[in-house]
Every structure is written in structure tokens, then in C-alpha cells.
C-alpha positions in Angstrom: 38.7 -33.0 -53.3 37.6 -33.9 -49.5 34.2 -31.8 -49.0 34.5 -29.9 -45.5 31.8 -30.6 -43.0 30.2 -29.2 -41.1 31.2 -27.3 -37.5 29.4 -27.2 -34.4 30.0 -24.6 -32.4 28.9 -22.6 -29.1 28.7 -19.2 -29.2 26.9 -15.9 -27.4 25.0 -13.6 -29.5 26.7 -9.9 -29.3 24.1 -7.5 -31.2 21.9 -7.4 -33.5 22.1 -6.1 -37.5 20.0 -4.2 -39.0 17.3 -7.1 -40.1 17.3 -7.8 -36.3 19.5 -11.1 -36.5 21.8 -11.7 -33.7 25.4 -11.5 -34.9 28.1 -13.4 -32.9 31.9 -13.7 -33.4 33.9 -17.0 -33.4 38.2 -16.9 -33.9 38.6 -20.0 -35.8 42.5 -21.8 -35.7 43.2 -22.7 -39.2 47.2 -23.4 -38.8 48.3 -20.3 -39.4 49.9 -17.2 -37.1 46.8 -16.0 -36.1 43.2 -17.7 -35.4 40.6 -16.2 -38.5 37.1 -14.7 -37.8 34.2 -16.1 -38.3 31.4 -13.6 -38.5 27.9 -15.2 -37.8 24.4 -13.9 -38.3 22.0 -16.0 -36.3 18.3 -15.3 -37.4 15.3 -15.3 -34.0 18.8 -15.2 -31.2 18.6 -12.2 -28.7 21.5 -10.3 -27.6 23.0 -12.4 -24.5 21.9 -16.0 -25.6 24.0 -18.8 -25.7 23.7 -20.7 -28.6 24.2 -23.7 -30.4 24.7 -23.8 -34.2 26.5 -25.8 -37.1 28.4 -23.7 -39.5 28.9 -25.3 -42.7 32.7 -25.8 -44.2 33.5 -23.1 -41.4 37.2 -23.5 -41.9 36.8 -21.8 -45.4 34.7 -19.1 -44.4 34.9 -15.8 -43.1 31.1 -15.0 -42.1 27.9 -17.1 -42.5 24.0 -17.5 -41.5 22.7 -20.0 -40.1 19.8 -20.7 -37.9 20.6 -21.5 -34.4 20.1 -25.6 -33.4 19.7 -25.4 -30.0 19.2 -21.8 -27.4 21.4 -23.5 -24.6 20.6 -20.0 -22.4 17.4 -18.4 -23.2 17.1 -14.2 -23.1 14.7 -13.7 -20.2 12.6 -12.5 -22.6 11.8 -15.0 -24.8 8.8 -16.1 -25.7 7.0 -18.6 -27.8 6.3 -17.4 -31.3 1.9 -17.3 -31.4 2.5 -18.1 -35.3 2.8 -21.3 -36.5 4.9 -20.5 -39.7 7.4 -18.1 -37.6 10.7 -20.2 -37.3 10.6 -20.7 -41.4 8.7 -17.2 -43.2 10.6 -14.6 -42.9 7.6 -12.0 -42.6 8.4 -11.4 -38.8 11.8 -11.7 -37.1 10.9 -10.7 -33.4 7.7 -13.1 -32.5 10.2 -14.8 -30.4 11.1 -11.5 -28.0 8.3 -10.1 -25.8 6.6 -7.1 -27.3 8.0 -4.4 -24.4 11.2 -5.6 -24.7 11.2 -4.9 -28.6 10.2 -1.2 -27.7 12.8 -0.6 -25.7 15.3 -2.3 -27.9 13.7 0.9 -30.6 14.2 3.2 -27.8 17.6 2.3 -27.4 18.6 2.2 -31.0 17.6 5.9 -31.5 19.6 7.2 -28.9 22.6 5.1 -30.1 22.5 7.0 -33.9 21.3 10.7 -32.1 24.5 9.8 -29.3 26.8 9.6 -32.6 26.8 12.8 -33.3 26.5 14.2 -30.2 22.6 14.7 -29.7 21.1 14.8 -26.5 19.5 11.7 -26.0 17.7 12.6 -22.8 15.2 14.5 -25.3 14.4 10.9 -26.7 10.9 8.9 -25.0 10.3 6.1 -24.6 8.5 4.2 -28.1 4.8 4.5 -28.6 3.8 0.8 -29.0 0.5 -0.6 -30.0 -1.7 -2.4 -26.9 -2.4 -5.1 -29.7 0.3 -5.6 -32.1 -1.1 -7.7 -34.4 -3.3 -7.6 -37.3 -2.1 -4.2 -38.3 -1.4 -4.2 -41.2 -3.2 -2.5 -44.2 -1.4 -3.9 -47.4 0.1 -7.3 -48.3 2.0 -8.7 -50.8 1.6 -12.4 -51.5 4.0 -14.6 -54.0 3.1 -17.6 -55.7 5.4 -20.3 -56.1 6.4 -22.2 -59.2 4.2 -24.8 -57.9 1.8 -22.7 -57.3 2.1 -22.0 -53.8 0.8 -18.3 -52.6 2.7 -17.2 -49.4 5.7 -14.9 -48.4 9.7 -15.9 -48.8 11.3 -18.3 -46.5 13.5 -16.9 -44.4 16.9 -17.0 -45.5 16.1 -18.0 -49.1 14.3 -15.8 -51.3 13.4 -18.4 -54.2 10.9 -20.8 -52.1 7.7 -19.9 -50.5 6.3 -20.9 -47.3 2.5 -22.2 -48.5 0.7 -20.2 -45.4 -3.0 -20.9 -44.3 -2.8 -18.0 -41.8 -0.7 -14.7 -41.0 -1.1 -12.6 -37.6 -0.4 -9.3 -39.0 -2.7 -9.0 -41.6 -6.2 -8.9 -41.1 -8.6 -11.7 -41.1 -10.1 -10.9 -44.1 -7.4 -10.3 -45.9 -6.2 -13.8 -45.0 -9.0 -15.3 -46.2 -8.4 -13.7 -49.2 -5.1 -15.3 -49.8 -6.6 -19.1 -48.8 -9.6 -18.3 -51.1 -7.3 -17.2 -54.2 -5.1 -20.3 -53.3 -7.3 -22.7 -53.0 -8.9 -21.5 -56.6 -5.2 -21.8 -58.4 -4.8 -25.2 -56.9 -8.2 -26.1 -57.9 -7.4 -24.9 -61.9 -3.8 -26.0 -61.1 -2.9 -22.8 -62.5 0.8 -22.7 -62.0 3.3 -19.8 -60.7 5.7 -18.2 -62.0 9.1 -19.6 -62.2 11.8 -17.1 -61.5 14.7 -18.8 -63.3 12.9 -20.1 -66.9 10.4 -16.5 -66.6 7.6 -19.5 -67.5 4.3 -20.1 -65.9 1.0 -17.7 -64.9 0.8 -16.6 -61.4 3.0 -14.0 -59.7 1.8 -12.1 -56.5 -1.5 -11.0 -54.6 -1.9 -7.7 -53.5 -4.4 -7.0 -50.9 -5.5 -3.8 -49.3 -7.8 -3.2 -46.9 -9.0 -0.2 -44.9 -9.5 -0.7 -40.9 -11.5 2.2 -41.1 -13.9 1.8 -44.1 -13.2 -1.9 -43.8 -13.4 -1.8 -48.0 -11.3 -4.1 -49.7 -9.2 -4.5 -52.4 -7.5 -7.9 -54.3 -5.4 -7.3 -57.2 -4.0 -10.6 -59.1 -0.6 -10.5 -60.6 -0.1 -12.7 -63.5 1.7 -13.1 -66.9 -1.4 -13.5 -69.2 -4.8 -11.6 -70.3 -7.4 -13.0 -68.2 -9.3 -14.3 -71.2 -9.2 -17.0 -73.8 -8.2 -20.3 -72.2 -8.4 -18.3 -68.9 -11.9 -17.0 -68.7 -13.6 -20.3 -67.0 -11.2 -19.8 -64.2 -11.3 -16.4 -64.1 -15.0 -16.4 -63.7 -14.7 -18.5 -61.0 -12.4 -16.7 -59.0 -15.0 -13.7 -59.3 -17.6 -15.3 -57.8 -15.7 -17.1 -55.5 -14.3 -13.9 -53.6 -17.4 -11.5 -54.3 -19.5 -14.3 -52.6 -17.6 -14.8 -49.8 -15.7 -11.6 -49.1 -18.4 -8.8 -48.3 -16.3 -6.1 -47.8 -14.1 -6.4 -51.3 -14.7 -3.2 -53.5 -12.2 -3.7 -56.0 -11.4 -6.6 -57.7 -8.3 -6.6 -60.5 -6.2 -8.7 -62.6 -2.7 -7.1 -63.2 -1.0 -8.5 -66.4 3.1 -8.1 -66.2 5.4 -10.0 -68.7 8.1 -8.1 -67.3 11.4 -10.0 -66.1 11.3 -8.1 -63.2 9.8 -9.8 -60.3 7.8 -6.4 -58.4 4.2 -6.3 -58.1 3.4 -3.7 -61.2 1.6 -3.3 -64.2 1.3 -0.6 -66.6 -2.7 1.2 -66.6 -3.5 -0.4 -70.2 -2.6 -4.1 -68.4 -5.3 -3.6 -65.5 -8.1 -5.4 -65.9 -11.0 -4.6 -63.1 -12.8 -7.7 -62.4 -15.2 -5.8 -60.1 -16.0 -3.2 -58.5 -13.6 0.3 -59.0 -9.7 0.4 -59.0 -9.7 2.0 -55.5 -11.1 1.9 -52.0 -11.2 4.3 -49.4 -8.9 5.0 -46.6 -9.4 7.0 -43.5 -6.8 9.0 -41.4 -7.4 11.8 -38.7 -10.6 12.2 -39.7 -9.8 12.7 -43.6 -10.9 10.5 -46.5 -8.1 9.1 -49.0 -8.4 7.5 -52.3 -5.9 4.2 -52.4 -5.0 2.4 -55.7 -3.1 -0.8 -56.1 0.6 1.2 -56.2 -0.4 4.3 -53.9 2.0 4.7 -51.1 0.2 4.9 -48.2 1.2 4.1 -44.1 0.8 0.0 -43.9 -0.3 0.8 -40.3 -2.9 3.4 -40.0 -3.2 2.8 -36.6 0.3 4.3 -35.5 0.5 6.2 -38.2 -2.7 8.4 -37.0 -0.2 8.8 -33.9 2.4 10.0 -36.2 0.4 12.8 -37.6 -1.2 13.5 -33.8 2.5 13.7 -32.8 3.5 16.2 -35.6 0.5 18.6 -34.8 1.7 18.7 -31.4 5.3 19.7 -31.8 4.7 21.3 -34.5 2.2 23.9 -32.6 1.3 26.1 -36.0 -1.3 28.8 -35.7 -4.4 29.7 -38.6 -1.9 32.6 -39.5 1.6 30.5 -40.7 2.4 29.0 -43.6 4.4 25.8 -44.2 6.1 23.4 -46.7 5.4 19.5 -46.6 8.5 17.9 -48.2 8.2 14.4 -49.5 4.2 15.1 -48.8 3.3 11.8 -51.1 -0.6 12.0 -51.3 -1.1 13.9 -48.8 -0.9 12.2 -45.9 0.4 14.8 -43.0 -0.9 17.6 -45.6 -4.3 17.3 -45.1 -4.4 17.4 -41.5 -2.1 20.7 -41.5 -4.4 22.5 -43.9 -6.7 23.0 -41.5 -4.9 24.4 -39.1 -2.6 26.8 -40.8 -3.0 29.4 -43.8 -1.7 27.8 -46.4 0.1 24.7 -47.5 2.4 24.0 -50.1 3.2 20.0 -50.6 6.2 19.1 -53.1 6.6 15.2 -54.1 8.7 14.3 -56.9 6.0 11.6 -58.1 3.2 13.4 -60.2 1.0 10.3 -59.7 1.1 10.6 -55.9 0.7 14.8 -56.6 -2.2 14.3 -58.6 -3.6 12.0 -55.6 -2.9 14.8 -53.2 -4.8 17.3 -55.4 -7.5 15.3 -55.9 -7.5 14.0 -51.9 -7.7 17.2 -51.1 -10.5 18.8 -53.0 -12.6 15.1 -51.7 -12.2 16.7 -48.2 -13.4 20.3 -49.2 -9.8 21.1 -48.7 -9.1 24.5 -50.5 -5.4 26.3 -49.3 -3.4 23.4 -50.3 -0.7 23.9 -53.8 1.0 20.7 -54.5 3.6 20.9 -57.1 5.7 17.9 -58.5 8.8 18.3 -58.3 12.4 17.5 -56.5 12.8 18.6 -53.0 15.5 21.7 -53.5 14.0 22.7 -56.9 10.6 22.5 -55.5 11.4 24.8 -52.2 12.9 27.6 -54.6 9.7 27.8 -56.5 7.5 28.4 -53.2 10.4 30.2 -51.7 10.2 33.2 -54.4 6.1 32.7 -54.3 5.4 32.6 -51.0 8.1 34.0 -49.5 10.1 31.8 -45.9 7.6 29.0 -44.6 6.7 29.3 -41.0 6.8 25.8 -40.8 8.4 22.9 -42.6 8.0 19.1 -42.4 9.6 16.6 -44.3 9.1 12.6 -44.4 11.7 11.5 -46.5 12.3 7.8 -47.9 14.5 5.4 -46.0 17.7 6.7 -47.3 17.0 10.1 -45.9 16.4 13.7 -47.3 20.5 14.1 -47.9 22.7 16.6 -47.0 22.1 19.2 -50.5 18.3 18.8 -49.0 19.1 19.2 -45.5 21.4 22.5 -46.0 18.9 23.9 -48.8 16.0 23.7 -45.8 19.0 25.0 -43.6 19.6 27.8 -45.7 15.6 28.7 -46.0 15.5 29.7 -42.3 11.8 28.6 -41.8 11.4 28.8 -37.7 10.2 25.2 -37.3 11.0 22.0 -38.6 9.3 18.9 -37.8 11.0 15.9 -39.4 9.5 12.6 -39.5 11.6 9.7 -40.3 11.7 5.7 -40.6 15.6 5.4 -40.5 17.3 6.6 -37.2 20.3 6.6 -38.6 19.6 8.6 -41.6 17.6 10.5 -39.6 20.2 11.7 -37.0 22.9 12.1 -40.2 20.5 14.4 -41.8 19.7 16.6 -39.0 23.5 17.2 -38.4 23.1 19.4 -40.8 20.2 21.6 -39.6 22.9 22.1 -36.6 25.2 23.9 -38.8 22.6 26.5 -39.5 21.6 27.3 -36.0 18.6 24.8 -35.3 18.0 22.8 -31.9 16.8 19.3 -31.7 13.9 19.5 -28.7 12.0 16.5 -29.1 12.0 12.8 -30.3 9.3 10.8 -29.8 9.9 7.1 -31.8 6.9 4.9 -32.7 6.9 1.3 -33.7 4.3 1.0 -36.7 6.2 -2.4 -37.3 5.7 -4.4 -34.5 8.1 -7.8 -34.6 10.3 -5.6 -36.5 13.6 -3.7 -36.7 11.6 -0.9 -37.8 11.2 2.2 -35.9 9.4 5.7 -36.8 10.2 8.8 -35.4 8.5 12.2 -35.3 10.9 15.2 -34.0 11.0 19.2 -34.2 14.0 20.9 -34.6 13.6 24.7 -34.1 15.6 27.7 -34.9 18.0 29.5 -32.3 17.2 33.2 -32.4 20.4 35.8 -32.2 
């Protein structure tokens, strides 16, 4: 059998997907009645750029990705990626696009879903951006390679890792961290774990880091105890990062044998190496505890904007009461208690409930009640107790709070709700339902917290029409 070769072709990027990769469309003649699509996803390609790419046994295929081989007419705002490792990890997509332009590419995407279903999208500003957008980020995740390797995925193909000695978003510290743990498994020739035989040691660094406390935290994913045959290099590693990393205040080695390839480990396989298993965080003013797996905004920065944002719209006085859906550990809850009567905060995950509880008595926080347990059950129970919120606000996973959610919060009548959301599109499906019930979207005000990113966050109120 012949083997097809490869296609060169010249085509104009259309759009972009979700991942924020251009998509272009090519009608390919294969002999028959009617030319075939070809459906192409073009990684770092802007909307309106001519391209050249070569498409791999095209005539067979119906889409494909690949990256583009030559920009024959450049987006007038392009720009050169400042990261060395841009065109192959796929940690970043937009390095290539100037920073204003992504913003109002955000802007733009939010009115599209709201337009949908019929929103007015005049209520919609312009995207809160950051006036240094990089280094923001809080928490990484690192993977080591089967050779041993520590970096992120390639882009394009998740099995190989790009060995980094640097990384813009992250903080310099915690890029040091990831060269000194590096350079010690190359040292020890330590190797990684290898995805397809589940053989071999090392499997990811986490690293935290608060921008406010500055303290630190390294936790070491690995297959084994770190003892017998392991101790020497263990020791090592110790002093190695508490010598040279002043701000690290918890030090861990996570032992997971699981097939699964996540950063996790059960409590009995977390060994602290030094120091505590937490660090503190800092938000609005308010102290958080943060372990290894707490959820916690990756960019503190915007995210203080997120909770200044909510305040705002959400206007409560020392007299209301209000629900905090989804409230996590307590992240918009902590800044609402002080300005309201009482708060009641509902998460489904009693780890991140006990972390509320105990966040909240670290701040001398007393008229909070946080309960663990599903959104609708977890509203009747303060329904018959406390009788119709004031205020609620809800900041629901990616997938959105869902339409049983949405018409149970509908059906509750509260006066306000301010709903914060990191999926326009399940965002502006959700609060189709809150229209059904009388309430009127007033304001949208998206944020980017992920800067060279499709990501965009929004913070909105929706009130209730009066008859």
C-alpha cells in the first residue's frame, strides 16, 4: 500500500476554538461529486492570518492539527513570544498575540454566549487585565519525564515533556525550585515515571507559593517511600532546597502507586520532609490556610479584583443575610461576613468545608455556618433555618451550576444574585434560567486571571424584578 504524503496547503485562519487555536476550512477534491472538508486546527494562528501548513495524508482525512510552517500574512498584532520554550510547551497559547488585543478578544467572547440568548450585551465592560501579566501565578504542576525530564506537556502531544530551565508565569522562585529538584534527579539519575509500562520513580512537582506571605511550598510526587535505597538522595534534596530557597515552609514527598497519572496521594502516603503541610495565603485582607490539594484562585492578584467586584454589585448592608454556593474554603465567604449579618457557605467537599470553618475562626470570623453538602439539598436546609437569603452568590465549577441548581435558586426568590463564573458559555446558559423567574442581568464585568489564555472570569448580579 502506497503511503499518502504529505499536503501543502494555504489557507486563512477563520476563528478560534475553545483552546484558543485558529481553525481554518479547506474543500479538498477527492474524485468524487463534491470536494470533502478538511477541518484544520492551527495552534499560535490569529483570526485573519494567512498561513502556510503541511497536512499529513490530507486526502484521507476529514480534520487535523498541525502547526503552521510559515505566517505568509501576520495579524497586526502579533508579536514575538518573550519565552523561549513558547512555540513547543503548551503552557501558554497566546504569547504570540499582544496582551490588549487578547482582552478584547475576552470581551468579545462574552458578549457572543450573553448575545445567544438574547442578553444585552451593552451591560458587558470591557476585561479587567493585569498591567504585568506575567509571573502570576500561585500553583504549578510540573511532570517528569520517563527520562527524567521535569517540565510541562508539549504542545500537541501529551506523552513528552519539554525539559524547561525557565517559565514566565510562575514566579522566580518557584522556578528555581523546578531547576533545583531537576538538577538533583539528574544528579541521582533518578528516573520518571513511564506512563505506558507504570515503571520508574518520579511523577510531578507541585509548587505553591504565596505572593503575599511569599511562603512556599514543594511537594514531590513519586511511586516509592522516601527511604531505604532512597534516603541518601532524599537527604540531599532537603538540604539542597532548604539551603537555597528561603522562603520554602513546607517541604513533602507524596507517594502514589496509583495508575492514574493526577498529582494525589492519600494522607497516610504524605511524608513532610520539612517544615508543616501548609503555608499561608492572603486575600482582601484575610489569612487562608493552603495544603497541597486545596483549591484555591492560581491568580491572587485578579482574583482580589474578583471578590472587590462582587462586594460592589453585590451592595449588601450589616442587616442581610446571604448564601455562598460552591463557597470552597471560603474564599468570597470571608470577605462577606463582615459586611452582612450572617453567612451561610454550602460546598459539597467536606475537606474544603472543614477549611472554611477553620479559615474562618483564624480570622476571628464568627457569623459564618458552613455545611457540606450538594447545592439544592444544601439551600433547603438553610432555607427552612434561616428563612429567604437577601443575597446569594454562587461560583460554580467550569461546567456551570446546571439548570435543577439555577431554577432551585430561581424558586428561592432571594433579591440579589451575584454569580461569578469561569465559563461564559455556561455562564450565560445558566442564567437563562434566573430569567424565567423574574430576575434581570445588570452587570458583567469579565476579568482575565489567565493571561495568554482562552480563559476568562466573570463577576455579574442579576436582580429580582419587583411586581
Amino acid at each position: 500500500m502506497n503511503e499518502q504524503k504529505s499536503v501543502k496547503l494555504t489557507t486563512t485562519i477563520h476563528s478560534l476554538d475553545k483552546k484558543g487555536s485558529g481553525m481554518a476550512l479547506e474543500y479538498r477534491d477527492h474524485g468524487g461529486h463534491k470536494p470533502r472538508k478538511l477541518k484544520l486546527n492551527i495552534p499560535q494562528t490569529l483570526i485573519g492570518e494567512e498561513v502556510e501548513v503541511d497536512v499529513p495524508n490530507a486526502d484521507g482525512r476529514r480534520r487535523a492539527t498541525v502547526m503552521p510552517g510559515k505566517i505568509l500574512t501576520p495579524h497586526k498584532e502579533r508579536v514575538t513570544p518573550p519565552c523561549p520554550h513558547f512555540e513547543m510547551c503548551g503552557g501558554c497559547v497566546w504569547q504570540h498575540w499582544q496582551y490588549e488585543g487578547q482582552l478584547n478578544y475576552k470581551t468579545d467572547l462574552v458578549k457572543s454566549f450573553l448575545k445567544k440568548h438574547d442578553f444585552d450585551t451593552s451591560m458587558v465592560k470591557d476585561t479587567i487585565g493585569m498591567e504585568h501579566p506575567f509571573e502570576f501565578r500561585n500553583k504549578m504542576e510540573f511532570t517528569f519525564s520517563k527520562e527524567g525530564h521535569l517540565g510541562l506537556h508539549e504542545l500537541g502531544n501529551f506523552r513528552n515533556i519539554i525539559d524547561l530551565d525557565t517559565c514566565l508565569i510562575s514566579s522566580r522562585d518557584m522556578v528555581n525550585v523546578m531547576k533545583i529538584v531537576s538538577g538533583w534527579a539528574k544528579d541521582f539519575d533518578l528516573p520518571g515515571y513511564d506512563k505506558d509500562n507504570h515503571t520508574g520513580l518520579l511523577r510531578h512537582l507541585m509548587v505553591r507559593q504565596s505572593q503575599i506571605t511569599g511562603e512556599l511550598m514543594a511537594a514531590l510526587f513519586a511511586t516509592e517511600a522516601p527511604d531505604g535505597d532512597l534516603t541518601e538522595a532524599v537527604n540531599a534534596l532537603v538540604l539542597r532546597l532548604t539551603s537555597e530557597i528561603d522562603s520554602l515552609e513546607s517541604l513533602m514527598w507524596m507517594e502514589n502507586k496509583e495508575i492514574a497519572d493526577v498529582a494525589q496521594a492519600e494522607d497516610e502516603d504524605i511524608h513532610l520532609l520539612h517544615g508543616r503541610e501548609y503555608i499561608h495565603e492572603e486575600m482582601s485582607g484575610y489569612s487562608y490556610r493552603v495544603w497541597y490539594n486545596t483549591f484555591f484562585q492560581t491568580n491572587p492578584t485578579q482574583a482580589q479584583k474578583l471578590v472587590e467586584l462582587a462586594t460592589e454589585m453585590a451592595d449588601v448592608k450589616e442587616h442581610e443575610t446571604m448564601i455562598d454556593l460552591f463557597c470552597g474554603v471560603g474564599t468570597f465567604s470571608l470577605p462577606f461576613a463582615g459586611r452582612v449579618k450572617s453567612l451561610a457557605g454550602i460546598e459539597i467537599v467536606e475537606s474544603s468545608i472543614e477549611s472554611a470553618k477553620r479559615n474562618a475562626g483564624d480570622n476571628d470570623i464568627h457569623n459564618t455556618y458552613f455545611l457540606a453538602k450538594d447545592a439544592r439539598r444544601g439551600m433547603s436546609e438553610i432555607l427552612k433555618t434561616w428563612g429567604i437569603p437577601d443575597l446569594l452568590l454562587l461560583d460554580p465549577p467550569r461546567s456551570g451550576a446546571g439548570g435543577k441548581v439555577m431554577r432551585r435558586i430561581g424558586r428561592l426568590g432571594t433579591n440579589r444574585v451575584v454569580y461569578v463564573s469561569c465559563n461564559p458559555e455556561s455562564f450565560a446558559d445558566d442564567i437563562t434560567w434566573l430569567r424565567e423567574f423574574g430576575y434581570t442581568l445588570r452587570q458583567v464585568q469579565p476579568v482575565d486571571l489567565f493571561p495568554h489564555s482562552a480563559h476568562v472570569e466573570i463577576v455579574s448580579v442579576l436582580e429580582l424584578e419587583k411586581e
